[in-house]
C-alpha positions in Angstrom: 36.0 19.4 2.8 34.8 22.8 1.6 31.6 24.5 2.8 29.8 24.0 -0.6 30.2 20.9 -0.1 29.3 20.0 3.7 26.0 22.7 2.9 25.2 20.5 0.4 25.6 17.2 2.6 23.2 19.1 5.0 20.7 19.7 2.7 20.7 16.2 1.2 20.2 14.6 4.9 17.5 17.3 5.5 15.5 16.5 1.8 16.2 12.6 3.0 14.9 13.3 6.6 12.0 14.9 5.3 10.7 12.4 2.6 8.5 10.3 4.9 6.7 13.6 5.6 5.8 14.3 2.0 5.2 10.4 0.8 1.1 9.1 0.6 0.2 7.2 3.3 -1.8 4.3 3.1 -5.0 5.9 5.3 -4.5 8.8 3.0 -4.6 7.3 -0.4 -7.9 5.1 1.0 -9.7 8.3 2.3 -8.9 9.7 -0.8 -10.0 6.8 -2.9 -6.7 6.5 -5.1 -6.6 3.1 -4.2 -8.6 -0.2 -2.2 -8.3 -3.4 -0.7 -8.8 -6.4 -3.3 -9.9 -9.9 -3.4 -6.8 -11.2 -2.7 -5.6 -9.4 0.2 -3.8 -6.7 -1.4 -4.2 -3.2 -2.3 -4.7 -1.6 -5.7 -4.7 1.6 -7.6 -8.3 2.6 -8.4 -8.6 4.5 -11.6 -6.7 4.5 -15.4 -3.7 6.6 -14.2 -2.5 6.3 -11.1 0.4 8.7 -10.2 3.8 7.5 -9.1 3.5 8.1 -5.6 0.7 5.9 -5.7 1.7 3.3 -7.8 5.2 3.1 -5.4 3.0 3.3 -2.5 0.8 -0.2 -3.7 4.1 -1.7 -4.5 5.9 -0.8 -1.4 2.6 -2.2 0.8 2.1 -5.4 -1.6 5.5 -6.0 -0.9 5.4 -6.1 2.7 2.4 -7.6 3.1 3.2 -10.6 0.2 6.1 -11.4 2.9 4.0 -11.6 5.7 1.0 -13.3 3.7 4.0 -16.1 2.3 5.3 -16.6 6.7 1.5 -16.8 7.9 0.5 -19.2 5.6 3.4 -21.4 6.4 2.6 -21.0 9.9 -1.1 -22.1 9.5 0.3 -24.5 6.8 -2.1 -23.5 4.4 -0.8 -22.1 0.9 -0.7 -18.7 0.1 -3.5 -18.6 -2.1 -5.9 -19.8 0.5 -4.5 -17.1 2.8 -4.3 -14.1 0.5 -8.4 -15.1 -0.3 -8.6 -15.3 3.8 -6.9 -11.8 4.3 -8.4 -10.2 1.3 -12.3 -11.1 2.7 -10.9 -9.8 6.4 -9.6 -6.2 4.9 -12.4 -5.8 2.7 -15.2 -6.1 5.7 -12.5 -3.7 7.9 -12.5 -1.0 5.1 -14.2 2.1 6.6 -17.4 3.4 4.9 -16.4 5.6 1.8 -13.2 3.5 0.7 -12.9 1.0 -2.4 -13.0 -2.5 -2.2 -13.2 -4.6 -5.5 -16.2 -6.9 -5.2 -16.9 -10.4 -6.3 -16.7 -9.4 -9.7 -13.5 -8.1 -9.4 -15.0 -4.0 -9.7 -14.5 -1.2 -7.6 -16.9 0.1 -5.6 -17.2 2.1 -2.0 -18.1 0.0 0.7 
């Protein structure tokens, strides 16, 4: 393999490596109020135009959290509608003063 192309292996694992480092957090993009808990126990963007990084980071956390909603619920054996209400009521009262939550009307506001 020539070194042009093991430099360039390097820097690839390096840029991979380093993502996580540059990607939104979720405590970051509530402090900052890009996005909030909702009704029904997920997150969403706040605002017209959220930027990619946001709208991967609700995705990627919807995602996650739809799979653990769907094995909770079967474990309570309640369906997943009654637990997604359940967990969206729980998040919204643990949101920290200054972040969104969507109210019973379905707007945003800061708790």
């Amino acid at each position: 393999m020539s070194k042009s192309i093991k430099m360039f292996f390097a820097m690839a694992a390096l840029l991979i490596l380093a993502f996580p480092a540059w990607a939104l957090s979720l405590e970051q993009a509530k402090s900052q109020g890009l996005v909030g808990e909702q009704l029904n126990g997920y997150i969403g963007a706040v605002g017209n135009s959220p930027s990619a990084d946001v709208r991967n980071l609700v995705s990627s956390i919807n995602q996650q959290r739809n799979e653990l909603y769907k094995q909770r619920a079967r474990e309570s054996s309640v369906t997943l509608d009654v637990f997604e209400a359940r967990a969206g009521e729980r998040l919204r009262e643990r949101a920290n003063t200054g972040e969104f939550i969507q109210d019973s009307n379905g707007q945003w506001r800061r708790k």
